[in-house]
N, C-alpha and C positions, 0 to 999 in steps of 0.2 A: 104435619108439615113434612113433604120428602128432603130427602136427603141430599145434600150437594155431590152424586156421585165422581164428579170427573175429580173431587178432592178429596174423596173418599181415594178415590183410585192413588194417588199423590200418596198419601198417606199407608195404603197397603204394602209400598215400592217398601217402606222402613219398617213394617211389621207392626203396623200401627192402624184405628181405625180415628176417621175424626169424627168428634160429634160437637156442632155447635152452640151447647146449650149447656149449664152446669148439671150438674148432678149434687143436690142439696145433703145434707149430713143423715135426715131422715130415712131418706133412702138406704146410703150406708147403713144404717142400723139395722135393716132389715133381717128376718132372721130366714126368708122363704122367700124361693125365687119366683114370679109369676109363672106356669103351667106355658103361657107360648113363648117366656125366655128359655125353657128348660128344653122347649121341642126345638127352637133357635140354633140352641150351643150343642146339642145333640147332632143337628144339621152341621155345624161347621167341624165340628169331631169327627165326623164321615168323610169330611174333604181335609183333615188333613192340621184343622188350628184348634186354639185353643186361645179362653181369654182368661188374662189377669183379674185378679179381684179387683179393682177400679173399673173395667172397662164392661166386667159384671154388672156391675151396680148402674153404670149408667145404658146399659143396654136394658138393663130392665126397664128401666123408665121411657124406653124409647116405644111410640105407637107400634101398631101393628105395623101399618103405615111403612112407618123407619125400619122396622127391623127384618119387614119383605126386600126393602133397596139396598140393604145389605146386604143377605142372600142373593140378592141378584147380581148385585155388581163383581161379589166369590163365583158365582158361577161363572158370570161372563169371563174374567180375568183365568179361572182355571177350564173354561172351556168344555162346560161338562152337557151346555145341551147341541155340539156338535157332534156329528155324525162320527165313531171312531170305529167301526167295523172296517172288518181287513179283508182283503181277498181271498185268504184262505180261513177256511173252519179250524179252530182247534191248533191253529200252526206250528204247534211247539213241537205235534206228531210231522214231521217231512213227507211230502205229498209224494216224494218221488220223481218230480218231474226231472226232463233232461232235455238236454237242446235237441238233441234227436226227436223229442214229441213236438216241438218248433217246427223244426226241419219236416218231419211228417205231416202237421199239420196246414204248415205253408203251402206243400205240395197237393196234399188231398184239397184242399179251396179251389184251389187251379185245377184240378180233376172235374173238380165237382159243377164248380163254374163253366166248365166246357159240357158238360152235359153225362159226364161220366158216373155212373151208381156205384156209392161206397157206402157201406154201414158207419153210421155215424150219428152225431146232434147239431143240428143247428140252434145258432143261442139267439138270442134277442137283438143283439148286434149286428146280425148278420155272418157270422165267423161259423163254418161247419169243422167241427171236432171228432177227428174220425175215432171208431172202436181202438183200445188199445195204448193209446195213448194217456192223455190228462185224465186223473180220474176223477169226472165233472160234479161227483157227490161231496167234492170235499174243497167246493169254491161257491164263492158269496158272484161272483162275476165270471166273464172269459178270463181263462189262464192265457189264450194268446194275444188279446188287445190289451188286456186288463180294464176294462170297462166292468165296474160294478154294477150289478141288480139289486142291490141289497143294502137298504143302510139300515142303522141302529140308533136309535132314541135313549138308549141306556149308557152309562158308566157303573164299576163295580167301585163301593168306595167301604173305607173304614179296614180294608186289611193292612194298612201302618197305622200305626204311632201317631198321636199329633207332633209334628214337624214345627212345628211354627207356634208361638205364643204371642197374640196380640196386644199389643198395648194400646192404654187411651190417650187418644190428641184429641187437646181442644185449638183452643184460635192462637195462644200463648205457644203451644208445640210447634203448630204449622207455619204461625209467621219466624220464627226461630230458624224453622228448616228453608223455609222459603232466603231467609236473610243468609244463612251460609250455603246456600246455592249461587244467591245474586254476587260472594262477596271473596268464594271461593279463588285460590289463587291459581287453579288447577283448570283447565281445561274440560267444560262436562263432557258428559262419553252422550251416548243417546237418550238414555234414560233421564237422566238428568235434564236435557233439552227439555223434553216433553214434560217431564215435572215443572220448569220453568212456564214452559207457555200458558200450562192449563193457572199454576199462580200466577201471572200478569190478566190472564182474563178475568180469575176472579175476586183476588186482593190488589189489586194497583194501587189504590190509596193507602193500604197500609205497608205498601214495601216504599215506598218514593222516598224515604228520606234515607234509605242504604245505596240509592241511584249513585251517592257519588262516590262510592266504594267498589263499584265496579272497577276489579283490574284484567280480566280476561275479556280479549275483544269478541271473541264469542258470546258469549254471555250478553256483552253489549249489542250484539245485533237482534240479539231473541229479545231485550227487551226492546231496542228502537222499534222495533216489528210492531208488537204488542200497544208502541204508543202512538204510532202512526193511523195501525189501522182504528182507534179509540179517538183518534182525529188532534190528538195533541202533537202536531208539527213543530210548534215553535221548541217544546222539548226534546224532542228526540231530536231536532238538529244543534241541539246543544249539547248531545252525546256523541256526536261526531267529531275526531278531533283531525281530520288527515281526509285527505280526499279518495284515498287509500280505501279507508272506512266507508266512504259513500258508496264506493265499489261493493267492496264485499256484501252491505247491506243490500246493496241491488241485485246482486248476483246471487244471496240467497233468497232474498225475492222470487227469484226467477226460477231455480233451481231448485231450491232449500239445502244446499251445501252452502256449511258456515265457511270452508276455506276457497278458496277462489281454484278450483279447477277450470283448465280452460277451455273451449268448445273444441279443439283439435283435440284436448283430451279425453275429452266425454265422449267425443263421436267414436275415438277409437277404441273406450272399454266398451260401446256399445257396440261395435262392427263384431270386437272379439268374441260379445256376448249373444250372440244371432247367431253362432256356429249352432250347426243340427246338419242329420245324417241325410232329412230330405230337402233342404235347402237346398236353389241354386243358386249362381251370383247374382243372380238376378230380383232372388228373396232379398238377398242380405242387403241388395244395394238401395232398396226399395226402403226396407225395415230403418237402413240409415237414414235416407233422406226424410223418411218421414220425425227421424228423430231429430234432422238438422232445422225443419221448418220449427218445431218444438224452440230449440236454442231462438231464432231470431226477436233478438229486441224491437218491443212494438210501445210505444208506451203515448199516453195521452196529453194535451197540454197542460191540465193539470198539476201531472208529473212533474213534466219538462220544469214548469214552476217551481213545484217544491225543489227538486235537487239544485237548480241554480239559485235558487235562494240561499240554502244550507249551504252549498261552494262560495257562495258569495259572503255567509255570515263567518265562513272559517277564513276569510283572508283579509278580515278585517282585524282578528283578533292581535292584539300586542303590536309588534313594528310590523308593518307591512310588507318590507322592503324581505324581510327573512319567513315572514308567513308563505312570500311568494315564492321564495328561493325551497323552503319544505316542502308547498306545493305539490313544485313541481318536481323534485325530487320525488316524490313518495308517488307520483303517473308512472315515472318513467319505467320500471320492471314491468309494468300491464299496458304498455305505449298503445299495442295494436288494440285491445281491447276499449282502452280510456277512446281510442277513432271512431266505434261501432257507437258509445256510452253515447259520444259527442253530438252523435249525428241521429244517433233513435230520441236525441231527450231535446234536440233544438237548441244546447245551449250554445253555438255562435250565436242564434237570433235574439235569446235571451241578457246576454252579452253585448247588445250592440241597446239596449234599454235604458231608462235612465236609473239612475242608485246602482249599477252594475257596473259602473268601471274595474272594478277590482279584477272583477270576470274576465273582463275584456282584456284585461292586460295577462291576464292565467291562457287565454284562449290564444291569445299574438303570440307567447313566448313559448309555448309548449305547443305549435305551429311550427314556428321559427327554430325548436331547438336549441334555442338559447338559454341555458341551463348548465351548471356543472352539477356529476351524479359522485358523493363520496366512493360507493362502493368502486365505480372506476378507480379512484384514484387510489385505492387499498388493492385492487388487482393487478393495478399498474405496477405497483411498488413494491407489489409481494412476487411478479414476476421477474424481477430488477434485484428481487433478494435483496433491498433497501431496507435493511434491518430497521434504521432509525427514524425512517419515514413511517413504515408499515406500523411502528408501534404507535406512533406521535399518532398516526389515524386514528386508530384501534382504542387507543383508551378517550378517547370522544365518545365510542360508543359503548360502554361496558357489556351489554349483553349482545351483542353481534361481533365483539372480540369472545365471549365465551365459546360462540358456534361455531370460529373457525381459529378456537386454538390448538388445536389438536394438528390440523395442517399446519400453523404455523412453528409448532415446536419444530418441527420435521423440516421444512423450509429456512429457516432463520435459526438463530443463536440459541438455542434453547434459554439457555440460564435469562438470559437479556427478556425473552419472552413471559418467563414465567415471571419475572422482577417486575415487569412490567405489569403482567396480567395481576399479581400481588396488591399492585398499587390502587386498584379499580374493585379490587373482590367486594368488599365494603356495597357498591353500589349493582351488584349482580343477585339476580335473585336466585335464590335457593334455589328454587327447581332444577335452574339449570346446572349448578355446581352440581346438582344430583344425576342429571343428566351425563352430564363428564363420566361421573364415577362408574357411573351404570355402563358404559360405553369404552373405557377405556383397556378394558383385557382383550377386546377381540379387533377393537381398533390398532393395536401394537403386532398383534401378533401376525407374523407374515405368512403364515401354514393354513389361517383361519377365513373360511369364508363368511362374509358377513352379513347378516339378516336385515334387510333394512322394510321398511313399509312405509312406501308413498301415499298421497293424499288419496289415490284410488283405493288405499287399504290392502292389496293383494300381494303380499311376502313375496321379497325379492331377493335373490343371493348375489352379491357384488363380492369381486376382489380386494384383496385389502391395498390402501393405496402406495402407487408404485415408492415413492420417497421410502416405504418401509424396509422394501428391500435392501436400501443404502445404509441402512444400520446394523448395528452388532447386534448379538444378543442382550449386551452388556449394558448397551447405550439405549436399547428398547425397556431392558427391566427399569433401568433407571428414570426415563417416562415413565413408566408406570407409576412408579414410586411417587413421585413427583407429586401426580393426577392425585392421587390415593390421599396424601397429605393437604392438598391443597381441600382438596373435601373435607377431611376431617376437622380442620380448621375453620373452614367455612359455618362447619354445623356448630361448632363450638360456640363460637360467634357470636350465632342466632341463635344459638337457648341462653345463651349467658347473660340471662337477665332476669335480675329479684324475685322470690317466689316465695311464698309464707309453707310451704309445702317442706316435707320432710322423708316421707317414703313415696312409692310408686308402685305401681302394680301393671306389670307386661303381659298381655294374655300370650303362653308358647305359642297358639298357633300364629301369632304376630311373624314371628321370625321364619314362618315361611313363604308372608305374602308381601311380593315388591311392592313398593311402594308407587302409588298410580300416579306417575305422571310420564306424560307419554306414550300412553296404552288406550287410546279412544277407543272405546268400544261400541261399535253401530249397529249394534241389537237390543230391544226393549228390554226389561228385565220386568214386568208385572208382578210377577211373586215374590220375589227379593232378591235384591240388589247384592251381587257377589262382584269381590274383583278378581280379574285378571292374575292367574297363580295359585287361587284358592283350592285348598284340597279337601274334597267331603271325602269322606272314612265312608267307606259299602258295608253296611248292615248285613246282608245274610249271603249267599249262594250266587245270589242272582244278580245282574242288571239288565234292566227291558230299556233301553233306547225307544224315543216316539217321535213321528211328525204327523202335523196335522195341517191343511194346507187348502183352501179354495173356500173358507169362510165368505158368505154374501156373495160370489160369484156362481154365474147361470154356467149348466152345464156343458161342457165342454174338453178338450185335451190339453191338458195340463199336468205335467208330468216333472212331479219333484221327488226326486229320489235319497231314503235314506242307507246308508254305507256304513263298514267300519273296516279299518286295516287294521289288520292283526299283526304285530311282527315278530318274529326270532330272531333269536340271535344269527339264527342261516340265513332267513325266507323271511317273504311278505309273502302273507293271503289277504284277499277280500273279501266280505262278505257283504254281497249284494244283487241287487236285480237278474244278474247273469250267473250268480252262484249261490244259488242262497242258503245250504244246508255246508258248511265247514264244521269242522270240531271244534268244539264250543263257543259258535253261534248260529243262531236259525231266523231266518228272516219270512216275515210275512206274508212276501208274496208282491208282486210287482203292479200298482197301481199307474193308469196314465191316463185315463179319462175320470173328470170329478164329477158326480153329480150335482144336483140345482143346487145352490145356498150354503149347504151344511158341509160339505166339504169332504177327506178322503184321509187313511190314517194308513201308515206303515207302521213297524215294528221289528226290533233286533232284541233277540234274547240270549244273553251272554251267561253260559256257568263256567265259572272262576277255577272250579277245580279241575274243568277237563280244559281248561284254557293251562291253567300250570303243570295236569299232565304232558299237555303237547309243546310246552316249552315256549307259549306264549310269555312274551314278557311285558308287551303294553298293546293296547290297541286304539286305537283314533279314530274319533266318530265323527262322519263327515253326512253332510247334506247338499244336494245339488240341484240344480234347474238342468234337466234334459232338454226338456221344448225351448225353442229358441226366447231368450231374455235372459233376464237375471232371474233371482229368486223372488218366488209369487212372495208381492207383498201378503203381511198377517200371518206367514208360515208358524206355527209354533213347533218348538221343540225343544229337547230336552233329555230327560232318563228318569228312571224307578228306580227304587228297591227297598225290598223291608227284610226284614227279619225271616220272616215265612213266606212261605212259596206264595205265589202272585199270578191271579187264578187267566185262564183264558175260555172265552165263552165255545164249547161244543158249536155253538150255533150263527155265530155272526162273527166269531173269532175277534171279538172287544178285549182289550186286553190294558184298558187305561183304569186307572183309580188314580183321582187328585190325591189320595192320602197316603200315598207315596211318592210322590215326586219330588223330589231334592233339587232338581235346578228345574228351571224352563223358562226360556226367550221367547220373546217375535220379534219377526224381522220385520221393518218399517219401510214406509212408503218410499225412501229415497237412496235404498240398497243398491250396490254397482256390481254386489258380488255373483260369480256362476256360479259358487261354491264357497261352502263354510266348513271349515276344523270348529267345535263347537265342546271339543272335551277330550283326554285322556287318559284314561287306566291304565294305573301301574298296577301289572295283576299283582306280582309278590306283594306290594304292598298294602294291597286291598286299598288304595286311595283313588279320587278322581279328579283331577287337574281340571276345571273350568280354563277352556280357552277361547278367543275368537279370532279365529285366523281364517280370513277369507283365502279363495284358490282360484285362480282359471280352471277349466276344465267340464268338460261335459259329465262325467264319470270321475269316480274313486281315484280310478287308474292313473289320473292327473295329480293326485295329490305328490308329494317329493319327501319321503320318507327324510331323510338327510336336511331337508330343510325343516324340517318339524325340529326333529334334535338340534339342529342347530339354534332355532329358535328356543326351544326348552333353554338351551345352556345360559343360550344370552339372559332368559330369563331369570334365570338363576345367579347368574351374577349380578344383577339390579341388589342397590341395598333394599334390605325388608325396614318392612313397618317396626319390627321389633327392633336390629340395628339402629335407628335413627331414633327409636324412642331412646338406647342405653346412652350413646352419645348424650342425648338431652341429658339423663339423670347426671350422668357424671359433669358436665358441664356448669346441674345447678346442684349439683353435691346431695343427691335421694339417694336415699336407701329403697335398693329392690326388696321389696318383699311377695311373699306365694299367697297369699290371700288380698282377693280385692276388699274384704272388708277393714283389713287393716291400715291400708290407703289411705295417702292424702289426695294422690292423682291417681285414677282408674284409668288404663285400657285396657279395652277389650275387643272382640270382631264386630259387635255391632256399631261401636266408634271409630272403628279403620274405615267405615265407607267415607267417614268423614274426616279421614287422613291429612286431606291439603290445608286444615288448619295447622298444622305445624310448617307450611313457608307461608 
């Protein structure tokens, strides 16, 4: 029987493999492993894992059959039968080349093409490479188009360490994981998305009874999706509680963006992301409009059906009279949008039917503008500086007084606010109190420019706000304080309840990783799942940077560039396509055309010791779409490194081994980014910061040094996983101890991914 790959795949994200079948005590006992499990685990030893004694035992009993599909789906996931040869042989030797051989060789084309005789080679592509210039023996392709001749069927594996130790999930693990996915308080990043969907398509009947535990409205649209298209309607509109919701579900529908981006805003990261050097306006305007025909809502009667059903079943629920008055309320922020919804889905027509009156009277009034919207009436009264008003609002709604207390400290009475805001904490959720905290050093501070990141994802530096100015120093620490307490109170709180537990167990690196919420992350993680802040420790000398990029695409010019900024404390250098040989790093060689299927690999090799002779102190590994778009979907990337040197092929210049790869993403089908920050090396420290911080720009040269750090800081100030765990202990009175074995409660980094069970 094969194997459930797509939950195979589920289950790799956690270092895990599943198998649906027991594994009887017999087997255990066994004292000899079968001869194709031994060639098996030898296989997965080369790429980099290793299995537990449980996941032994039941791998052995697994057919041939089974334990081919699992070779397969390691390989597909680490990518080992695409094409990973580079443009240069041996790279790590610098070819020499210089813009001057560009510059010559531009000009000799133009010679040559006029009919003029130069010694020289003409290559496959068409590009004549005169004498003296490139030296043609030591490239897989043209050095000036960058068009490859040459790909490679091979990877070199087994010169790391197994990295990774597998464990075994049966159906008991996976619906466990699936239930704290569905039930998570936290907002999933991408990975998690996709975990979800492939569990709704293939346990639905065993997650439905955590359905009503959904509290993340994300979450609730990835399953309405899953139940919709499974034909269960009358459900999934009983997961809709707001009309609000019917939007978003439609709009990821249409899009697959779970936050409601709007089409003036899509079109304009899209216009942004059409920049290229041979573009005219006339590409770009074209590339738009073809994206805008994309956006228009077209939808069938059907539809139309279903959604005025589901609007009609949400305004029936409880008094009517206030169902309508929420309604409409909850249109009114996406007015212009709810016009297009109205009009692509028929429901006036629908509306005018019999059992629809409800509709009918949502469709007159929200027509007619006959509605009051609270938030006016909080804007109204915060502009009026109506202290007494603004708060009488405010605490109706406990968690949208969280969002804009911070303005209001600043605007109004402080003390009166936070007395206020004190009275409601009880009904706010934890996130956000964690949210405050994380936020409130660089929100005070009026010298500090602030990092923020819109729904587009691409880091933004704002002013801090102007009210800031109007305070003291004295009067700002004292917010701070305030903020600071109000948190720590909050957390107090919510661990302060009963526990038969007695010690505790913190894994240190806890205390370096923020705590995830608020950190969406919109790149896949197939190999495992790291958060935002995480710091891998560099094993040897080395780190080799990779991207791989044009999987299942016909060949063509497609051109994703990978980069790294190196900084001092004087200077930034770059290392990339336009420089590629700096002190200590050498890059590849500049790819832009991919061949058929298999796709086209870069390469950045960084030695630490001559990066700390020249006074490198960190460097930022960046990846970009040059050809006009965003970043090819399926890009993978990532970094190496092991212990001992990390071989590169004389011949094809292949320089990938899955058995040392310490991180690696792909970017997914519904990417807006030109560019990714994707990691940072602290050289002194030998460590490496997992990041993902999207960039405008066509080139490196767009990245914003200053906004990096500044984003570091912010990052750093976020409380850690280890912080909010000491809070708990002392809250329910454990004793920390240094051995998990000694433990009543365990954490450790494999349990942080599963962080958002603590709000």
């Amino acid at each position: 029987m094969p194997m459930n790959k797509e939950l195979l795949k589920v289950a790799l994200r956690q270092s895990a493999v599943y198998i649906n079948h027991q594994v009887d005590a017999s087997a255990r006992e066994k004292h000899q492993v079968a001869n194709h499990t031994l060639a098996l685990v030898f296989e997965l030893r080369q790429m980099g894992f290793a299995l537990s004694e449980d996941l032994l035992h039941a791998v052995d009993v697994m057919t041939k059959e089974e334990q081919d599909d699992l070779l397969d789906v390691l390989n597909e996931v680490m990518g080992t039968r695409l094409n990973w040869a580079s443009l240069v042989r041996g790279w790590l030797e610098p070819t020499g080349e210089t813009v001057w051989d560009h510059f010559l060789t531009m000009v000799a084309n133009v010679m040559v093409n006029a009919g003029e005789q130069i010694p020289g080679t003409r290559l496959p592509c068409g590009h004549f490479i005169p004498e003296g210039t490139f030296p043609l023996e030591r490239y897989n392709g043209c050095p000036f188009c960058g068009t490859p001749f040459r790909t490679a069927d091979f990877v070199y594996r087994g010169q790391g360490e197994p990295k990774r130790v597998l464990q075994l999930w049966g159906d008991e693990q996976l619906d466990a994981y699936a239930r704290h996915l569905l039930t998570s308080p936290v907002a999933p990043d991408a990975t998690q998305r996709d975990s979800v969907k492939i569990l709704m398509r293939e346990r639905l009947d065993a997650l439905r009874p955590c359905f009503g535990q959904i509290q993340m409205k994300e979450t609730r649209m990835l399953v309405i999706d899953q139940l919709t298209e499974q034909g269960h309607d009358d459900e999934a509109g009983r997961m809709l509680s707001t009309p609000a919701d019917v939007m978003r579900y439609l709009w990821y529908r249409h899009t697959g963006k779970l936050q409601i981006l709007e089409p003036r805003t899509l079109l304009h990261v899209h216009d942004k992301n059409q920049r290229y050097e041979r573009h005219t306006p006339d590409d770009v305007a074209s590339e738009v409009k073809s994206r805008q025909e994309e956006l228009k809502l077209r939808y069938d009667r059907p539809w139309g059906r279903r959604v005025a059903r589901w609007l009609n079943d949400i305004l029936q629920r409880g008094d009517q009279e206030q169902q309508l008055a929420m309604c409409l309320e909850s249109m009114h922020p996406k007015r212009e949008m709810w016009v297009r919804f109205i009009r692509a889905l028929r429901l006036a027509e629908y509306a005018r039917k019999k059992d629809f009156e409800p509709l009918r009277q949502l469709m007159d009034r929200f027509y007619r503008q006959d509605y009051d919207v609270w938030q006016g009436r909080v804007d109204q009264s915060m502009r009026r500086r109506d202290t007494d008003e603004t708060l009488r609002l405010l605490r109706q709604r406990p968690g949208l007084f969280a969002r804009c207390l911070f303005s209001a400290m600043l605007r109004l009475d402080k003390d009166s606010v936070l007395q206020a805001f004190r009275e409601v904490l009880p009904q706010v959720a934890p996130r956000l109190i964690l949210s405050l905290s994380s936020q409130v050093e660089t929100y005070f501070d009026p010298q500090h420019q602030r990092v923020v990141r819109p729904l587009t994802g691409v880091l933004k530096q704002i002013g801090p706000n102007p009210s800031v100015s109007d305070k003291t120093a004295e009067e700002l620490e004292t917010m701070k304080h305030d903020v600071r307490n109000l948190y720590y109170d909050a957390m107090r709180r919510h661990f302060a309840v009963p526990t038969d537990a007695h010690t505790i167990f913190i894994d240190p690196m806890l205390q370096h990783i923020p705590v995830p919420v608020g950190d969406r992350t919109s790149a896949v993680q197939d190999l495992q799942t790291a958060l935002q802040g995480t710091r891998f420790p560099v094993e040897g000398d080395h780190v080799r940077l990779f991207l791989q990029w044009g999987q299942g695409l016909p060949k063509q010019h497609l051109d994703m560039d990978l980069s790294c900024y190196l900084l001092t404390d004087e200077a930034a250098t770059q290392c990339a396509y336009f420089n590629l040989t700096v002190p200590g790093a050498q890059h590849s060689g500049d790819i832009q055309q991919i061949p058929d299927q298999v796709g086209a690999a870069e390469y950045i090799e960084l030695t630490l010791p001559e990066l700390e002779a020249t006074g490198v102190r960190r460097v930022v590994f960046t990846c970009n779409a040059y050809t006009p778009g965003e970043i090819s979907p399926n890009v993978m990337l990532g970094w190496m490194n092991a212990e001992a040197p990390m071989t590169v092929s004389d011949e094809t210049g292949v320089a990938y081994d899955p058995s040392t790869v310490q991180h690696m993403v792909r970017i997914p089908d519904d990417n807006l980014s030109k560019g990714l920050i994707f990691g940072v090396l602290e050289v002194a420290q030998r460590e490496i910061i997992w990041l993902e911080v999207p960039f405008d720009g066509q080139t490196v040269l767009s990245v914003n040094p200053e906004t990096i750090g500044n984003y570091l800081r912010q990052l750093s100030q976020k409380p850690t996983i280890g912080q909010v765990l000491q809070i708990k202990a002392e809250a329910q009175h454990l004793r920390q101890v240094d051995s998990a074995d000694e433990a009543d409660e365990v954490y450790t980094m494999e349990w942080a991914h599963r962080a958002g069970e603590l709000f």
